[in-house]
Every structure is written in C-alpha cells, then in structure tokens.
N, C-alpha and C positions, 0 to 999 in steps of 0.2 A: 584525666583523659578528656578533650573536646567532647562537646557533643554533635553531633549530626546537624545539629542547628548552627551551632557557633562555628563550624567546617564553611559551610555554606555562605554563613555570612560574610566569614573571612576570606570568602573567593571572592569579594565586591570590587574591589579595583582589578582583579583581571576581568569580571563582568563586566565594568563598562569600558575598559580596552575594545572587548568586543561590540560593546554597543556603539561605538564612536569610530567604528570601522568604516572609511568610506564607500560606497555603492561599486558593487561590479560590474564593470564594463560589458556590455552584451558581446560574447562569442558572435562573426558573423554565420551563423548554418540557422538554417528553412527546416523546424523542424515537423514533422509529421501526424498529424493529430487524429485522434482517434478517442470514443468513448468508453467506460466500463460498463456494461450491461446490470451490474450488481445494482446502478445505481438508479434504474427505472422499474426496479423489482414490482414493486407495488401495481403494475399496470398490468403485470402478469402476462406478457408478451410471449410469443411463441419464437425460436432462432430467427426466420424470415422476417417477422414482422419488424424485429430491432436490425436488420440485416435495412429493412428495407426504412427506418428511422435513419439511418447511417447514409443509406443514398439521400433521402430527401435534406439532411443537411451538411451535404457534401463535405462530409469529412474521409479522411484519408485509410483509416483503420479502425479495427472492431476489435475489442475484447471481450468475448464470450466469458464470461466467468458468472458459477453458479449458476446454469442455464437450467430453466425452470420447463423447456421444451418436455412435452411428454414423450419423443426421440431419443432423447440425450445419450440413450447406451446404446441404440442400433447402428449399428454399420449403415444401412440403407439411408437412411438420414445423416451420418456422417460426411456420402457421398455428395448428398443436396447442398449440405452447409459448405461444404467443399465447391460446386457447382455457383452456388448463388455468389460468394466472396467474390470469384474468380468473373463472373460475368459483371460484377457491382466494380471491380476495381479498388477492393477492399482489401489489407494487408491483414489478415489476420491472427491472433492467438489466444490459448483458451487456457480455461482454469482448473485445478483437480482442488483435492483436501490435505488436511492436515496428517502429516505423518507421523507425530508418535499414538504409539496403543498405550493405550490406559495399563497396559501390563505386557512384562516382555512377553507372556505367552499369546499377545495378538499382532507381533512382530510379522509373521506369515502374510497372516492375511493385511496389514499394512500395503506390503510388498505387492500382495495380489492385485489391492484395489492401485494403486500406482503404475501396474504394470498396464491395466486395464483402461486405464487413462489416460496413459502414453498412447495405446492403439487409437483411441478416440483422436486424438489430438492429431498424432500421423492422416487418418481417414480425413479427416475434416480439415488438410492442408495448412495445419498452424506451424509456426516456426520456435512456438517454445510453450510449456507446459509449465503452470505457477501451482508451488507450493507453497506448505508452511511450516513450521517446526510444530505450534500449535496455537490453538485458536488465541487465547491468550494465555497469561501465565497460570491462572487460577485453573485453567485446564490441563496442567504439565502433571503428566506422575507423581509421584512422591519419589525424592530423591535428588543428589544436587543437579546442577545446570551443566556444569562438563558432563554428567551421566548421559543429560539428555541430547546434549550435541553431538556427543560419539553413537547414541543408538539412531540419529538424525541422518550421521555420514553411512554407519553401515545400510542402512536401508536404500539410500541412493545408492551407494556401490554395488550394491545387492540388482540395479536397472541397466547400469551402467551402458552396459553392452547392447541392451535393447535402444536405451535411448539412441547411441550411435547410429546402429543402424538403422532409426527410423528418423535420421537427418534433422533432430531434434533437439532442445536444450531444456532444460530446467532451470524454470528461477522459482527460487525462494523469494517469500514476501517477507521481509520485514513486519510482523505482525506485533500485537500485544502482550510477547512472551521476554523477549532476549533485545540487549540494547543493539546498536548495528554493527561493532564491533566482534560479536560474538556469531553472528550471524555470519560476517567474512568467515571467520575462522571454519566454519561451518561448510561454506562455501569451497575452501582453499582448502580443508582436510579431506573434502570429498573428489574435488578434481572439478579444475575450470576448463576441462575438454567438455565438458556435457554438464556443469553446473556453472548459474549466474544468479545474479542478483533479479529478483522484480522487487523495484523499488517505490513506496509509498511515502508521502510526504505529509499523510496524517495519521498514522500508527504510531510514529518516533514521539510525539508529546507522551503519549498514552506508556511511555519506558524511563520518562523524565528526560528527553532526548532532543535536541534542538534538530529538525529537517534540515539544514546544513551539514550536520555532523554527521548524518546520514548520508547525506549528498557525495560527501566528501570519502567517507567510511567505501559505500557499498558503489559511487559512481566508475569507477573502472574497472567493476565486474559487472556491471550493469544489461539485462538483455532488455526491460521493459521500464518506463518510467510512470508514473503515475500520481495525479497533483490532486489534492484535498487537502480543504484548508482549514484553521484551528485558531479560536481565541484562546488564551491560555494569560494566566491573569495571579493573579497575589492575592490568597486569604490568610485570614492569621492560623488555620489549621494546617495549610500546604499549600499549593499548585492547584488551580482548577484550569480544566482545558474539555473544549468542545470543539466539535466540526461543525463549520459553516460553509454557506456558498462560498467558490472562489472567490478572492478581491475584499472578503470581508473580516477576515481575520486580521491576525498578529502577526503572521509572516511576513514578508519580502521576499512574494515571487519571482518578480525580476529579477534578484538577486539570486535565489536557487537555481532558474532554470539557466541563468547567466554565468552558472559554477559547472551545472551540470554537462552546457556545452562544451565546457573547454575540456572535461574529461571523457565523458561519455563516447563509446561507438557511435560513430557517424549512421550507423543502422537502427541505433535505437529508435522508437518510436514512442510518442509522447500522449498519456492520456489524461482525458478530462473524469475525473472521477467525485462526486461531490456526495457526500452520505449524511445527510443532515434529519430532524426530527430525534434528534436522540438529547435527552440532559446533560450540562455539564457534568465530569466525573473531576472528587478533587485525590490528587498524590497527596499521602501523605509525606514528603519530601523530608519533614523534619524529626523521621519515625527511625530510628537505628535500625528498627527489624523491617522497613520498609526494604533499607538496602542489604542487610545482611542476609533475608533471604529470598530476595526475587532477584537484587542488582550485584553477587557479590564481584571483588573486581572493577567496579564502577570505576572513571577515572575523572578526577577532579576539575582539571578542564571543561570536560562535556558537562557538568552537572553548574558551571559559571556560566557557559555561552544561555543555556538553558533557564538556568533562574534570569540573567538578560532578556532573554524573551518576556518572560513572565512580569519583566517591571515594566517593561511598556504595553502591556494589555489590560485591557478592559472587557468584562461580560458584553455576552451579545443581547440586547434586548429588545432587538425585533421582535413584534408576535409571530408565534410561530405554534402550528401541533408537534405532541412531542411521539412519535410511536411506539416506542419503548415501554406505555403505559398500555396495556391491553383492553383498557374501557374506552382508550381514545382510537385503538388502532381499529378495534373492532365495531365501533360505532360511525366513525369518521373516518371511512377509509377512501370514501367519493375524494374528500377535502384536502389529502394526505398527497392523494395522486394529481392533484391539479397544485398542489405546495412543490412534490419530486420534481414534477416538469419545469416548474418557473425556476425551482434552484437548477436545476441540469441546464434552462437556456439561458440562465443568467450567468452562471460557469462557462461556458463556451463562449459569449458573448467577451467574457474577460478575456479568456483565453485567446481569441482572436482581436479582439482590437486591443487590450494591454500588455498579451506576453507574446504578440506577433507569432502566432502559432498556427500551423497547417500551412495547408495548398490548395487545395481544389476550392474551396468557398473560394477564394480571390477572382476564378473566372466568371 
C-alpha cells in the first residue's frame, strides 16, 4: 500500500497542471474595504477609537471581531457602536466564538453564549455574526469530525429562528480545525437561510489547503471575505506555512480576489486582515496519522494544488518580533505595536494600490 509520501508525490503532474495555470482575469466590480480589528489587538483600543482609525483611513467597513472594549456585553454601548458606524459611514459586522463545548454536556450553555451574541450584534446594527466550529483542531473534543459537524449544525439550528428575526446571518470562519469542504457541508446541513460562509484566506494553509480551494469551496456561500497572507514552503519533514504582510507571501492575490469576484454576492465586503508576529508552523503532510485523524476524507486534488504552492515558496526572512514567545511579547510590547501598524499599513497600502480595493480613499 503507498505511503502518504509517495501519494503526494505522485500528484506532481497534476501539481504543476496547476502551477502553469494561466492568471485570472479581474472580475470588473469595486469592491468594499474594510479592516479586521483583531489585527491591531496589541494597541488595546477601545470600539470608538478603531471606529474612529477606520474614518481616519477612509475605509469603507469595520469588522469588530474580538472586541477588547470594556462594553462589549452592554446593550448601552451596543447602541453607541450602532450610533458611531452609522454617523462614520461604516458598514459594519462583528464576531462572536467558537461553538463546540469540550463535552456534550456544555452544548446549553454553547447555545446561550450564541444566542447572547446575536443580541450584541442585532444592537450594534451588524449585518452578520462570525463563527467557528473551533479554534483549531487540537481544540475539537474527542471524537470523529462528522461527530463534530453534526453537534456544529445542531447548535445553529438550535438559533435559527432568533437569527431570522433579528435580520441577521451567520458566517462560519474557516478556521484551524476542518478543510473547506467540510465546513460547506456544515454550512448546507444547517441551512443557508441564516447560515454563510466568513471566509479567511490565511487559516486554509494551516488545514494543508490552497486559498483558492477555499475560494472556490466556501465563495458562493460567502457573507464576509477576508485576506491574510502566508509563505508556505518545502522542508524535508512537511509543509511550513506562515502569515505575513499582504503582498508578501506565496499567494496570488490577484488571482483569489479575481475568483472571488466572479462568484461571490455582490454585497460581500472585503477585508484587510494581516496577523503577523507569530513562527512558522510546519504540516506534517507526509505523516499517515496527520491525515487519518485531523483530514480523514481529504481529496487528492486539493492536497496537489497545495503542495504547488509550497514548491514555489520560500521562508520569510525579514527581521521581524515573533509574539507568540512571551519574553518577547511581554517585554517588547512598545516594538510589537509600532511592527502591527507598519504590517496593518503596508497591507492596505497593497490592498489599495495592487488589489484595486475600496472606495472612499479614491476621493
């Protein structure tokens, strides 16, 4: 019987099929830009103050996610955050957490804090609510992966009716747990009347997963888009992949957001999301037990487009602090937050002069 290794390799001429694809054509649509808030954490900002970052670099939408506001559960401040978007001219949507419990018997209270999230989100006038299945895999229960996507859909169905009437939708993120494939499924067994896609373009390496394939998987359930980028590269033990500024990876943005248009709602809105500071992580890609029990089901296709990636990337080895180490994050955190900002304006700088993205900066 092959191994895992010799599968892989012998996907090489459909890899570079893919590699030797020509460029996509840009979709003509003006898409709408906006930032992730996760991704200036370190500045420790309050709702207003990233509200009022968003006017000053006139972008089009805010994605509150993970809001560090000492507000965050009051209704009174739901009202303001509601208040401020609408006077700023800012589209908004926000984030909640991850929905499996570490045991069926915290299934309940799942539901509660969900349900409680949706209220926030309703008060605070967003148009959809992002989840996760879980944070990544190493976080999932014990038990297989269809276990976990069917305890996924009941917990949404279990909102179903509140989301409705509070003129909302749900996206699932694409996170660190489930390839994208699995995540539809997820998606489509719970109902795409009040369940979508929020879609991330730097969690798919971190599943062995090429962002196209993502693109392409999760783009016509899509409510939110979201772009972070990754070198991801070739060592003799697997797959190493990191997040970097926009522009500086492995991808073909142009290319993604050039897919994405031609599927995607014309309502989606596009963000600039960069999470950098962290070490490369490497896949063990050439591990049997890698795929039999975090990927089972994988399909061979996606695992060729993907080792493609990985032959044309190289390490990133710009200096850089890494925060993930807590003697650097706790000592160096002055250095950390003047590093977030330069990647967050060096991201939008691409974003707007090489992936032709937003509107209001142009006036």
């Amino acid at each position: 019987m092959p191994t895992r290794r010799e599968i892989l390799r012998s996907s090489l001429g459909l890899a570079a099929s893919f590699a030797l694809q020509s460029p996509l054509t840009a979709a003509p649509r003006q898409w709408r830009l906006g930032i992730n808030t996760y991704c200036l954490r370190f500045w420790n900002w309050n709702d207003r103050q990233l509200i009022d970052y968003c006017t000053k670099e006139k972008l089009d939408a805010i994605f509150l996610q993970d809001s560090l506001d000492a507000g965050v559960m009051k209704p009174a401040h739901w009202a303001e955050v509601r208040a401020w978007t609408k006077d700023a001219g800012l589209h908004l949507e926000t984030g909640g957490s991850a929905l499996l419990p570490k045991t069926p018997e915290g299934a309940p209270q799942s539901i509660a804090t969900l349900r409680q999230n949706i209220e926030r989100a309703k008060g605070m006038g967003a148009t959809m609510l992002r989840a996760l299945l879980a944070s990544d895999r190493y976080s999932m229960p014990e038990g297989p992966v269809e276990q976990h996507v069917e305890t996924g859909v009941k917990i949404l169905r279990a909102v179903r009716q509140q989301v409705l009437d509070a003129g909302l939708k749900i996206g699932i993120e694409n996170h660190k747990d489930i390839q994208a494939w699995r995540t539809r499924q997820l998606i489509e067994a719970a109902g795409t009347d009040f369940v979508g896609s929020y879609l991330d373009t730097g969690n798919p390496v971190f599943v062995a997963e090429h962002p196209l394939t993502t693109i392409e998987e999760l783009g016509p359930v899509a409510l939110s888009f979201h772009l972070r980028d990754s070198v991801v590269y070739e060592l003799p033990e697997g797959i190493a992949v990191q997040w970097v500024p926009l522009g500086e990876g492995t991808v073909d943005f142009k290319a993604l957001v050039a897919r994405a248009a031609e599927i995607m709602a014309p309502q989606v809105h596009i963000y600039c999301k960069p999470i950098t500071a962290r070490p490369p992580v490497v896949l063990p890609v050439y591990s049997d037990e890698f795929w039999t029990k975090w990927f089972p089901g994988a399909r061979s296709r996606d695992l060729a487009r993907f080792e493609a990636l990985a032959k044309r990337g190289r390490p990133w080895n710009k200096p850089h602090l890494m925060a993930d180490l807590p003697e650097v994050r706790d000592k160096y955190m002055d250095a950390l937050k003047i590093q977030q900002m330069a990647h967050m304006e060096q991201s939008l700088q691409y974003c707007r002069k090489e992936l032709n993205l937003g509107v209001r900066w142009r006036a």
